[in-house]
C-alpha angles and dihedrals in degrees: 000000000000115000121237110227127158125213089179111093097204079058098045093044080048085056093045100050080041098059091045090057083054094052095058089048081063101048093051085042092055090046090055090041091083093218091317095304101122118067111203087055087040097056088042089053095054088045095048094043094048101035090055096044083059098040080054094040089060095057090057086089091072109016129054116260088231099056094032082049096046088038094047086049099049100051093050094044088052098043091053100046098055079049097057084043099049102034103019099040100231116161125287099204122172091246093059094045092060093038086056088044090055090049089053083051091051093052093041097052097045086053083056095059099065130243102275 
């Protein structure tokens, strides 16, 4: 089986905001799962999930695990949290509003740095 791997980094930072849309799919999957108990949400869950950690994975060869990892996480704790805040009517306070703008800051600015 041959094994995907990416040396171009406008390729490696697309698998990367990929697999953060994909991580939000998860976590909405896994909220309409019920526990695990519905199968259809459930499947999608464990697709979703695994499908976004190797879509991450292939982007390793050209951009630090560290950075790909914090990237990878803040876009799906973003994502799903404006989620939670626009479909499932959770609470827009001012505090988590500045606590997801910081998260946005911290993205950005480890994209800044490079990749080596």
């Amino acid at each position: 089986m041959p094994t995907l791997t990416t040396s171009n980094p406008t390729v490696a930072w697309t698998l990367i905001a990929f697999s953060g849309l994909l991580e939000i799919a998860f976590a909405m999957s896994v909220q309409y799962s019920g526990g695990f108990t519905r199968l259809v949400p459930s499947t999608l869950a464990l697709a979703f999930g695994g499908l976004s950690v190797y879509l991450m994975s292939l982007s390793l060869t050209v951009i630090p695990i560290g950075t790909a990892y914090a990237v990878w996480g803040g876009i799906g704790a973003v994502g799903t949290v404006l989620v939670g805040l626009l479909v499932f009517g959770e609470a827009a306070s001012p505090g988590r509003l500045f606590c997801l703008a910081m998260i946005v800051a911290g993205i950005i600015g480890l994209q800044l740095q490079g990749t080596r």
